[in-house]
N, C-alpha and C positions, 0 to 999 in steps of 0.2 A: 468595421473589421471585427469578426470573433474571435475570445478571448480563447487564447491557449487553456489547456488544460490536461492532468494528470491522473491514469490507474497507478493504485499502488496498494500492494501489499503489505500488510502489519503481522506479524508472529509473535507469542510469548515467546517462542524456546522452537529450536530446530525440532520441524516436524511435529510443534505444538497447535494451539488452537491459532486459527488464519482469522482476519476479516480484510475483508476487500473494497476498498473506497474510492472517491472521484473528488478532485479538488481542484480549482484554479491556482490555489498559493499549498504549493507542495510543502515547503518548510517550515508556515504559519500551521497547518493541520496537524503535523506529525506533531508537533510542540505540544498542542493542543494534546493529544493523544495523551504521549506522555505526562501531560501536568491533570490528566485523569478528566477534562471536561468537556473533549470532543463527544466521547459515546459512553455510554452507561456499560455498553459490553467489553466494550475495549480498558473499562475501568476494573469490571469485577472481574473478568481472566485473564489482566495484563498484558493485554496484545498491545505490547510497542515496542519490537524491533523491526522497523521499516525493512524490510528483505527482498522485497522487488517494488519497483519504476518503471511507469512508460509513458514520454510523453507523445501530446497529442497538440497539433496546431489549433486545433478548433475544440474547445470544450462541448460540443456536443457529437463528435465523434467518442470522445472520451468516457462520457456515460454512455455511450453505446457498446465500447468496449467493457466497463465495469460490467452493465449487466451480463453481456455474453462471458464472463467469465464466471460470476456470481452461478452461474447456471451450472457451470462446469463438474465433475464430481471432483469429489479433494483430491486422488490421486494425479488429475491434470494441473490442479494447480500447482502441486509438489512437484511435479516435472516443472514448470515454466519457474515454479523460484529455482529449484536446481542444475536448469539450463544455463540462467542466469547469476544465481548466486550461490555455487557448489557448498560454500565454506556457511552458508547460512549468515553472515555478518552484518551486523546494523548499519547501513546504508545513512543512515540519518547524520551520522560524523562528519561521513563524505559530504553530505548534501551541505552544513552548515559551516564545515572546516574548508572544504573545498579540498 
């Protein structure tokens, strides 16, 4: 059976610098982020306010989607958080506080 899997968007700051990732353990990575040791980028421009989610049943769907969105220009990404997350607000509460 494959293993589910999750895109997700990180922001410093509303409308700030994005990066865009693919993980099986969505709550285990963001953490990561935040404690500065998932990525080197995400350390040095402090991208870690989780601002968009989507999951996927099968993690290779999931990096299919990351990449096709990776490709995107910024302004479409700033639609799909904004579709999605108008208020820009750290998702990551939600995801750990329930």
């Amino acid at each position: 059976m494959p293993r589910s899997g999750f895109v997700y968007i990180l922001a410093s700051k509303p409308n700030g610098t994005l990066y865009v990732g693919v993980t099986s353990d969505l709550g285990r990575r963001v953490a990561e982020h935040r404690a500065g040791v998932a990525s080197a980028f995400t350390a040095e421009y402090g991208v870690t306010r989780l601002v968009y989610t989507e999951s996927h049943s099968d993690i290779r769907d999931a990096i299919r989607r990351e990449t096709q969105i990776k490709k995107w220009r910024r302004a479409w990404k700033l639609r799909l958080i904004e579709e999605n997350n108008p208020r820009w607000l750290d998702l990551y509460e939600t995801l750990v506080h329930g």
